[in-house]
C-alpha positions as CSV (number, residue, x, y, z in Angstrom):
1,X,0.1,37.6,-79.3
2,X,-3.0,36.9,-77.1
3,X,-3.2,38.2,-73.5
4,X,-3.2,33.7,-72.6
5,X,-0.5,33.0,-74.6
6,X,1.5,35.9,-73.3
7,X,1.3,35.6,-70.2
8,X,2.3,31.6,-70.9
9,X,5.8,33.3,-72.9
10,X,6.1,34.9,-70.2
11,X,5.6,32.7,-67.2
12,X,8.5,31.9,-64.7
13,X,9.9,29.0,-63.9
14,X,8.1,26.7,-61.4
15,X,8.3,27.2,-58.0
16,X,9.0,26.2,-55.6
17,X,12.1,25.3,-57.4
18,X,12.7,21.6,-57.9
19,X,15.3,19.4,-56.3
20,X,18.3,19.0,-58.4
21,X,18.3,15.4,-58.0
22,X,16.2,12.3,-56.0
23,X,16.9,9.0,-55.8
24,X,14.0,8.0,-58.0
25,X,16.7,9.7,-61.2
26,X,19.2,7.4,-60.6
27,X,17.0,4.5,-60.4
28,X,15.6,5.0,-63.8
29,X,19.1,5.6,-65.1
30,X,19.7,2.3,-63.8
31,X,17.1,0.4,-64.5
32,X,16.1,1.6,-68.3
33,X,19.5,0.6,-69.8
34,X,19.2,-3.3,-69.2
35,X,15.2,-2.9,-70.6
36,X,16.9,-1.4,-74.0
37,X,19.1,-4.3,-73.6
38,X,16.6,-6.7,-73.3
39,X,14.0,-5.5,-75.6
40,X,16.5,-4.8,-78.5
41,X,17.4,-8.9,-78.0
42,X,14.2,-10.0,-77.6
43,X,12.9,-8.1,-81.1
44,X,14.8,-9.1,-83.8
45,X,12.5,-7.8,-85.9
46,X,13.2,-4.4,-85.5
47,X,15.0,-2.9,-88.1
48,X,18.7,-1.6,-86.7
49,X,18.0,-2.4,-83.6
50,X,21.6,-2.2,-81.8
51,X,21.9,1.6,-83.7
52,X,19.0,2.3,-81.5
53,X,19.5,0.8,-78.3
54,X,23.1,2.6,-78.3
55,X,20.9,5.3,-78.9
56,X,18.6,5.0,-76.7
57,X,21.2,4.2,-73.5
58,X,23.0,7.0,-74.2
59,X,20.2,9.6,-74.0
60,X,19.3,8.2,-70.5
61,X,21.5,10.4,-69.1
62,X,19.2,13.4,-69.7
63,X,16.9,12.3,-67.3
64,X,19.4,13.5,-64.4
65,X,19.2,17.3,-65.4
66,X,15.3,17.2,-66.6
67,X,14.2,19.5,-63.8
68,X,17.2,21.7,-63.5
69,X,17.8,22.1,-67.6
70,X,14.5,20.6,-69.1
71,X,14.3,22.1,-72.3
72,X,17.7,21.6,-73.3
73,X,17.3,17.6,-72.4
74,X,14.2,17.4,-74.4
75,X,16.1,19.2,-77.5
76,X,18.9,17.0,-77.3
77,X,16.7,13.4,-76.7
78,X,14.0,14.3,-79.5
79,X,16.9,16.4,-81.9
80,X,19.3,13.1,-81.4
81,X,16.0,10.9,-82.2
82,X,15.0,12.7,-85.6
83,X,18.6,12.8,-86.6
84,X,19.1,9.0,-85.7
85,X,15.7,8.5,-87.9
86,X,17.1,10.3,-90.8
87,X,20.5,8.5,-91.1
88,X,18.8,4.8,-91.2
89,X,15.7,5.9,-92.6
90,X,13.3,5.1,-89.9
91,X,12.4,5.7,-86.3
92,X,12.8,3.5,-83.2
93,X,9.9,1.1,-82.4
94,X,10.8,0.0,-78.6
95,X,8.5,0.1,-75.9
96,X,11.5,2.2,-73.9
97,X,11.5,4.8,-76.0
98,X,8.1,5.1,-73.4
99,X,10.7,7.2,-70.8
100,X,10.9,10.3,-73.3
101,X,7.8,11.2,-72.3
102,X,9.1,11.6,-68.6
103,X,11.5,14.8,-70.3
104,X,8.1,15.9,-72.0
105,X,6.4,15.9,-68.2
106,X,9.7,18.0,-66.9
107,X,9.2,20.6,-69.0
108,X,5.5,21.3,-68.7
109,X,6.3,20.8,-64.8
110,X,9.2,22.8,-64.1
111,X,10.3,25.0,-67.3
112,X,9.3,28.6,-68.0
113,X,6.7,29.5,-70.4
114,X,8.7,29.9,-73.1
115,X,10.5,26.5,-72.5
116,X,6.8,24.9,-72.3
117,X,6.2,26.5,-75.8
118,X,9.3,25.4,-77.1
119,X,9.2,21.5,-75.8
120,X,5.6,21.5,-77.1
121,X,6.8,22.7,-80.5
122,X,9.3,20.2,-80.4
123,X,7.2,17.2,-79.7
124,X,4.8,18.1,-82.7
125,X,7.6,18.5,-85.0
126,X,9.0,15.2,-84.2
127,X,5.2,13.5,-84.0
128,X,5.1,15.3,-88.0
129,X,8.7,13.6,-88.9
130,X,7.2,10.4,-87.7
131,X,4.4,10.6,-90.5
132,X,7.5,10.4,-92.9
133,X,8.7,7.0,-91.8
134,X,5.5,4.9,-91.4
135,X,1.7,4.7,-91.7
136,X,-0.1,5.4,-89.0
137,X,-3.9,4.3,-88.7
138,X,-6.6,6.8,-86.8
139,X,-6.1,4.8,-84.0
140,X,-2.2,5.0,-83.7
141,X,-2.6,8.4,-84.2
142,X,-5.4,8.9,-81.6
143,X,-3.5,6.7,-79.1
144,X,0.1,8.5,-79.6
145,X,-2.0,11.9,-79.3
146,X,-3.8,10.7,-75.8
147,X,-0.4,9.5,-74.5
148,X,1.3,13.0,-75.6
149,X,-2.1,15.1,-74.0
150,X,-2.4,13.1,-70.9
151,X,1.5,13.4,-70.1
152,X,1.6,17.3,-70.5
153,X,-1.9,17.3,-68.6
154,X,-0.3,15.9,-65.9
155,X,2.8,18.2,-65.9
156,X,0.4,21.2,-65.9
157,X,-1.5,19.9,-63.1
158,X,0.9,19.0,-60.7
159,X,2.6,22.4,-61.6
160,X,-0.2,24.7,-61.0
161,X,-0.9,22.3,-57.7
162,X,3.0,22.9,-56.2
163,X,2.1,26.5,-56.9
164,X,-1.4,27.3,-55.0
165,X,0.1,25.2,-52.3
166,X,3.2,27.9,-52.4
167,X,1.2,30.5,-52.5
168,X,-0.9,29.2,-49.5
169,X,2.0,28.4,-47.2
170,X,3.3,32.6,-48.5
171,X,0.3,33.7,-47.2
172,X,0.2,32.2,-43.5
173,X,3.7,33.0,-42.9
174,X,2.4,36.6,-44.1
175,X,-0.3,36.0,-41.9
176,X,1.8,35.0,-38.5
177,X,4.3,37.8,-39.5
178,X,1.6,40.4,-39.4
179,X,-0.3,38.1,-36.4
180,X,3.4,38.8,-34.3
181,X,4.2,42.4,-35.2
182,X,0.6,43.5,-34.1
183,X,1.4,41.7,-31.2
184,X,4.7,43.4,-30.7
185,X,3.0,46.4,-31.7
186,X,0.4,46.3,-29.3
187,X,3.0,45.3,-26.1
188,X,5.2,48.6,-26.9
189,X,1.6,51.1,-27.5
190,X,1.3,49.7,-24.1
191,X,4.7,50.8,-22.6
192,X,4.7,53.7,-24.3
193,X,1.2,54.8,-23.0
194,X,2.6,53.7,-19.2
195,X,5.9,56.1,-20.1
196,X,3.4,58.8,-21.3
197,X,1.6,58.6,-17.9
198,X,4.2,58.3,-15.3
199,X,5.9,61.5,-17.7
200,X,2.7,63.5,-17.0
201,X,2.3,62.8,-13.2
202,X,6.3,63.5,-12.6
203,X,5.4,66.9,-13.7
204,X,2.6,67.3,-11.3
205,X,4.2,66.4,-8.8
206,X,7.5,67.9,-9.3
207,X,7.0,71.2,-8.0
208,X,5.9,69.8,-4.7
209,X,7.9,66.6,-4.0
210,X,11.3,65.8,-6.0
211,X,11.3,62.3,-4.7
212,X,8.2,61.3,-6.2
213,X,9.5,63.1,-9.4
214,X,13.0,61.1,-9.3
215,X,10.9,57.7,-8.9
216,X,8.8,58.8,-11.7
217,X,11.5,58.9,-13.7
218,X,13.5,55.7,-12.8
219,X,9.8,53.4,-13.5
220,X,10.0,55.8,-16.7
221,X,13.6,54.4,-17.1
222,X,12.5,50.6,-16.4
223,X,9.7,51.2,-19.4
224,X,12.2,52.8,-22.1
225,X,14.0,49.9,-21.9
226,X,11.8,47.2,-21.9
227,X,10.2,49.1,-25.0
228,X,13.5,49.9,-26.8
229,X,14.0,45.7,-26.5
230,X,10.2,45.2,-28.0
231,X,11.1,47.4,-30.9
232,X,14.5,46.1,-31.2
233,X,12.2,42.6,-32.1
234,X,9.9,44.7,-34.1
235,X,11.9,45.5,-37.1
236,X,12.6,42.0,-37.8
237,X,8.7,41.5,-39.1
238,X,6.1,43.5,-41.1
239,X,3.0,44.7,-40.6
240,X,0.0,46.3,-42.4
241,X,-0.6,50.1,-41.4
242,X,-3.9,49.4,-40.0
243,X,-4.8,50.5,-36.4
244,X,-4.0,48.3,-33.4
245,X,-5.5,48.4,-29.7
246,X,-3.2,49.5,-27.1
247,X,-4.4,46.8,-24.5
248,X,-1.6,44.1,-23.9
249,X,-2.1,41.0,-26.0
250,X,-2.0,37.9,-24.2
251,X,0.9,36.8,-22.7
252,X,3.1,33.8,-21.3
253,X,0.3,34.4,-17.9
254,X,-2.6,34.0,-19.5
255,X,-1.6,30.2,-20.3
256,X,-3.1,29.1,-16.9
257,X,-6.6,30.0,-19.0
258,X,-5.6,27.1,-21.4
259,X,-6.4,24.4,-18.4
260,X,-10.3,24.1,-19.1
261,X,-11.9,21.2,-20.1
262,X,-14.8,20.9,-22.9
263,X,-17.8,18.7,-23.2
264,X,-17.1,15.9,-25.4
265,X,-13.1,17.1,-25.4
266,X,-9.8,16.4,-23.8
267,X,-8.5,17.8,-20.4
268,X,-5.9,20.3,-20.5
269,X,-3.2,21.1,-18.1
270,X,-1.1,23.3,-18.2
271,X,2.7,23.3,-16.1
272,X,4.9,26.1,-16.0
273,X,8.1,25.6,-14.0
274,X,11.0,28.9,-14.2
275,X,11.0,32.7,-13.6
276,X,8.0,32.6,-16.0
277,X,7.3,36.1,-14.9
278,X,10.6,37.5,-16.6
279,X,10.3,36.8,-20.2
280,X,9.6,39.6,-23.0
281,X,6.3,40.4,-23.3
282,X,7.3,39.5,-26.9
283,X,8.5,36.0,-26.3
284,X,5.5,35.6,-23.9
285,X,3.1,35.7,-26.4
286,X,4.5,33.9,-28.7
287,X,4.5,31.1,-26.1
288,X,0.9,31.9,-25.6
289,X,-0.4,31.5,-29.4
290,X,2.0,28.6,-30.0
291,X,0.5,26.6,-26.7
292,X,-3.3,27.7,-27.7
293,X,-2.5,26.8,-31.4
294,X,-1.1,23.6,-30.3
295,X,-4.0,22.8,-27.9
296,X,-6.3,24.1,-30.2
297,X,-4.8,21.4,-33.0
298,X,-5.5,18.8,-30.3
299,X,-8.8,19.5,-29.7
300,X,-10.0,19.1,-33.4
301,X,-7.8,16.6,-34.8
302,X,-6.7,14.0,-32.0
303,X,-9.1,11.4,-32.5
304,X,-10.0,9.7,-29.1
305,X,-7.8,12.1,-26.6
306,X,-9.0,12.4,-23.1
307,X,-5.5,14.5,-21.9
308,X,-3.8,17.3,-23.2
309,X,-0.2,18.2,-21.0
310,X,1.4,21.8,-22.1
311,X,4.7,22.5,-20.2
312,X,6.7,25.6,-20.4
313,X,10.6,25.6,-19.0
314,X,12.1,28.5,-18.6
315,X,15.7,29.0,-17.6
316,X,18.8,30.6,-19.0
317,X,18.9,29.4,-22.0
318,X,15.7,30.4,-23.2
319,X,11.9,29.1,-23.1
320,X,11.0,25.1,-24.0
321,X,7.4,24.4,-25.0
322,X,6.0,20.8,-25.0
323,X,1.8,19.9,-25.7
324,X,1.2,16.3,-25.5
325,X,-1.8,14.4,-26.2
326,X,-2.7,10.9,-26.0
327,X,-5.1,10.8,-28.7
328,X,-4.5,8.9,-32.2
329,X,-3.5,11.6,-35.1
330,X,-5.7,12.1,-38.4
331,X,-5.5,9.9,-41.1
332,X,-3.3,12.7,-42.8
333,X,0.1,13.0,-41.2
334,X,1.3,15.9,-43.2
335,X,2.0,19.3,-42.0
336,X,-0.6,21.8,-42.3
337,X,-1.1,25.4,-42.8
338,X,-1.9,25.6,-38.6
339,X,1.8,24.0,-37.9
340,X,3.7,26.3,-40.4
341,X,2.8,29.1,-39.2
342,X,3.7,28.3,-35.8
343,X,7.4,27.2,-37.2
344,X,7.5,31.0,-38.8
345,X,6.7,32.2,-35.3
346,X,9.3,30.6,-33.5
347,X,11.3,31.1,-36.3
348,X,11.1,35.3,-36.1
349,X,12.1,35.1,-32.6
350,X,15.2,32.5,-33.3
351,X,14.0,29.6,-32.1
352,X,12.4,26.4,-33.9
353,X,8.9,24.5,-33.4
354,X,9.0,20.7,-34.1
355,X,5.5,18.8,-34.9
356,X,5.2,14.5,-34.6
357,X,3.6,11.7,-33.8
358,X,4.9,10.1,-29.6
359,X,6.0,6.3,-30.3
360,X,3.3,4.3,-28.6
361,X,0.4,7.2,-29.6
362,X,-0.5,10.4,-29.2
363,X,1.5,13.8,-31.0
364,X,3.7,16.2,-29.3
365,X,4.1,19.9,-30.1
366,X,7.7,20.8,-29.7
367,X,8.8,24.8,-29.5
368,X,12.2,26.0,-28.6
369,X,13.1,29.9,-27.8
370,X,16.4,30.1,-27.1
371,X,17.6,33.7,-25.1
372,X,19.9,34.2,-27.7
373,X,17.5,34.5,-30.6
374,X,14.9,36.8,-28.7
375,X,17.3,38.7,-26.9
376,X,19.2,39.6,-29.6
């Protein structure tokens, strides 16, 4: 076996995986019964036609487990078919026969490799049976062959499309996982260089003044625990083993620096209300990157903004986040790569960060921290 084709055998299933069942499944199961209906008495010409419409209806139900079980449905539709062909001694010439291809799509879409091998094989043994029953000119042939290429085409496209866009979304929650714990890193080097140097000047001064020494050690105190509750964050995300700085990364206090205004760009102000000066050092800056992300995001894509509002609340029950701007959103209203990663930061830390356009214009970047999830 090739290196391609084995690494087709051996191929997973798609992912992500695929939702059991939409709406869109139960409207075809609705709708393509009455069309047999229809077309069977509307073509008396075709030879057994009720055989195949009872047929035909009674493979629609395949189409509800197509994604979840798509080889198996495209066994039993085309195995039914050929048997069906054999006992009456030809094969089914309506138009709805048209929604087998839709099982043909579901397995090139969301099967593994060896189901996409198998439903291929499949579909060329039936398109061979078919040879048996009529006489097909170049351009049947060609035409049949085009409709088959183009419907696996498609399943192979939109397959390998769902799966860079996985992969993408994998890598910037990798990213703000590693983005956070560097940050968390770089907040407890910090504490632990203060301990370090508050431990080396009680021991100066011990000999000479034990009062000094005992205050030494109750700021040393302050700074073991504020570091054992950064660390007790830490293990919750991964980081590579590369070197970080021990300088403190920016923090819920440096947000004041977001209220600047650009040439050409929106105003920003920034409101804090709440003992702002209590939170984590943590939770702080992940305030911090989720307001400059969110101003950033307003900056570049709100089209025609001449404000940008960020407001932090703090209280007891955690931190609140709000960035408004009056600006129109791009043409695109999907989330991107910028607003998932900001939902994976606020999701390490417990909390939740909500994205949307305001009724009456503009978009709002909501964030909540609650003290449960970060204190935790």
């Amino acid at each position: 076996m090739t290196s391609p084709l084995r690494a087709l055998w051996d191929a997973p299933a798609a992912s992500p995986r695929p939702p059991r069942r939409v709406w869109r499944d139960w409207l075809l199961v609705g709708v393509i019964p009455p069309l047999v209906l229809i077309e069977a008495a509307a073509r008396p010409d075709v030879p057994w036609r009720w055989i195949w419409a009872i047929v035909l209806i009674a493979l629609v139900p395949t189409l509800l487990w197509r994604r979840t079980r798509p080889l198996a449905m495209v066994a039993i539709a085309f195995a039914v078919g050929a048997v069906v062909s054999v006992v009456v001694g030809g094969e089914p010439q309506f138009i709805t026969t048209a929604y087998f291809l839709v099982l043909v799509y579901a397995v090139m879409r969301w099967g593994t490799g060896r189901a996409m091998l198998a439903g291929g094989a499949i579909v060329v043994a039936n398109s061979f049976l078919s040879l048996l029953y009529r006489v097909m000119t170049p351009v049947d042939l060609i035409g049949g062959l085009a409709v088959v290429v183009l419907t696996v085409t498609l399943g192979v496209a939109f397959r390998w499309r769902a799966s860079a866009k996985s992969r993408e979304l994998d890598r910037v929650r990798s990213l703000e996982r590693e983005q956070l714990a560097r940050d968390l890193h770089d907040t407890v080097a910090h504490h632990v260089s203060a301990i370090a140097i508050q431990a080396q000047a009680g021991t100066a001064v011990a000999p000479h003044d034990p009062d000094a020494a005992a205050e030494v050690l109750r700021v040393i105190e302050v700074e073991a625990s504020r570091t054992l509750d950064e660390m007790r964050s830490m293990v919750r995300v991964l980081r590579r083993a590369d070197a970080a700085g021990l300088a403190p990364v920016p923090g819920a206090s440096d947000l004041a620096a977001l209220a600047r205004s650009e040439a050409g760009g929106p105003a920003v102000e920034v409101h804090v209300e709440g003992e702002f000066d209590a939170l984590p050092p943590a939770v702080g800056a992940a305030v911090y990157r989720l307001a400059q992300e969110a101003v950033t995001n307003a900056r570049r894509h709100a089209r025609g903004a001449t404000r940008v509002v960020v407001r932090v609340h703090v209280d007891g029950a955690g931190v609140r986040l709000d960035v408004r701007d009056d600006g129109a959103p791009a043409a695109s209203a999907l989330p991107g790569y910028g607003l998932t990663g900001m939902a994976e930061r606020a999701a390490l830390l417990g909390g939740t960060c909500q994205a949307g356009a305001i009724p009456g214009g503009g978009w709002a970047v909501t964030a909540v921290l609650p003290r449960a999830g970060w204190s935790a």
